[in-house]
N, C-alpha and C positions, 0 to 999 in steps of 0.2 A: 512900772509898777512901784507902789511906794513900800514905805519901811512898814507902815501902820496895814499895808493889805498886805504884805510876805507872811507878817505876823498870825492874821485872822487867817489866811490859809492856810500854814502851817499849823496852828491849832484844830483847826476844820479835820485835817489831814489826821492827826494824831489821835481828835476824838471820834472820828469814822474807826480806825485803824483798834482802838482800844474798845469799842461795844462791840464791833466783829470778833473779836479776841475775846470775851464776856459771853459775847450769846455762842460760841464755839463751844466754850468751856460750859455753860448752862447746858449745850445740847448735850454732852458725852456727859455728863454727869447723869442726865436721864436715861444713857444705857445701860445693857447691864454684858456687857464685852468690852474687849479692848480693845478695838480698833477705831483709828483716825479718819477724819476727814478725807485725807488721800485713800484711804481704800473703799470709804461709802462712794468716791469719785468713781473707782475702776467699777465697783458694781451697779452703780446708775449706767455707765457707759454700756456695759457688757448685757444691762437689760432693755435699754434702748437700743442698742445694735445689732445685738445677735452675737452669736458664736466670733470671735475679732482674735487675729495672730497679736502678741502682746507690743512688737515694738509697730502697730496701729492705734493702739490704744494709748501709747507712749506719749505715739508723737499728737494726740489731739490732746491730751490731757497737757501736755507740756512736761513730761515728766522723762525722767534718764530712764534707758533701757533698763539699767541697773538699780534703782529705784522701784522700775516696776515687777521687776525679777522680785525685789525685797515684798513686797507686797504680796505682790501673787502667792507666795510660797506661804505666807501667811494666810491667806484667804483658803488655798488650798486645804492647807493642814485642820482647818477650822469648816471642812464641805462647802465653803459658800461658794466656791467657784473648781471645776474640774478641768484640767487639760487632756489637750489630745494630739497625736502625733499625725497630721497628716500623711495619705498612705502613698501621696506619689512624691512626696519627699519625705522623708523620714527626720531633716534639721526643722522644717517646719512647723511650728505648735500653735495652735488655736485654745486661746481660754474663752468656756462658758459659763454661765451663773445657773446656778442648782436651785432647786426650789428655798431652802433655808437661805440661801442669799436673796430671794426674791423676798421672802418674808422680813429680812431683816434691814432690806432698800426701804420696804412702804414704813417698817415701824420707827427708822431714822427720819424720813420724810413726815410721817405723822406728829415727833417729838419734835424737830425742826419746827413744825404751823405751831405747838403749843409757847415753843420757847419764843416767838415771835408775837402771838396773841400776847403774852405777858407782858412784853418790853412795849409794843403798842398799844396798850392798854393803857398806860401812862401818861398818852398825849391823847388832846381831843381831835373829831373829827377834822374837826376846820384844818389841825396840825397835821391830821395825815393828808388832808388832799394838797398841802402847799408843797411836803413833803414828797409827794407820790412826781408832783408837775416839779419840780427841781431834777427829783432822779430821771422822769422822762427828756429833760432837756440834758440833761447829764447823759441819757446812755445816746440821744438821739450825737450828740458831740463827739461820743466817742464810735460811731458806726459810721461817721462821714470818714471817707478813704484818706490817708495821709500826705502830705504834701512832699 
């Protein structure tokens, strides 16, 4: 690989890396709470999954036990999500998503399509569909198994 293509992928790299970081900051600016990204993660997860013990949720999210402790406790305090002691083990906890978490999944998810209708609003069609067949060659490279 040469100097002159290290270059254009490393900029590639930094301007994917800084509009994810823009449209992040766009999306939470449209809420009106305080929570991150990592905890819209746990309550997408816990409303696709169902009732889930937390170091399951941990370990598909990719997140430290200790991490999602910090979360959860937050989510909690806040009703979006309730725990429960399983009754034939009593170490055992299972977190669910409460209806205000369910509500507060779809209206992130809703300000998410707006904050993206903005940003691709900017380029023309033509620029989304070259755009759309990159990232399908893109995710298709990254789902072949590794050597």
């Amino acid at each position: 690989m040469s100097n002159k293509n290290d270059k254009n992928i490393f900029e590639l790299l930094h301007t994917i890396d800084k509009i994810s970081y823009k449209m992040i900051v766009k999306w939470q600016q449209r809420s009106d709470n305080d929570l991150g990204i990592s905890h819209i993660l746990v309550l997408q997860e816990l409303l696709n999954e169902g009732e889930s013990r937390p170091s399951d949720i941990a370990k598909k999210l990719n997140f430290t036990p200790a991490s999602l402790t910090h979360l959860a406790m937050k989510l909690t305090n806040q009703g979006l999500i309730v725990r429960r002691q399983a009754e034939e083990d009593k170490r055992t906890k299972y977190l669910s998503i409460t209806e205000s978490g369910k509500e507060l999944v779809q209206k992130a998810y809703n300000d998410g399509i707006e904050v993206r209708r903005e940003l691709f609003s900017h380029i023309s069609q033509e620029e989304q569909q070259v755009m759309l067949a990159i990232y399908r060659k893109l995710d298709e490279a990254l789902s072949k198994p590794s050597n």
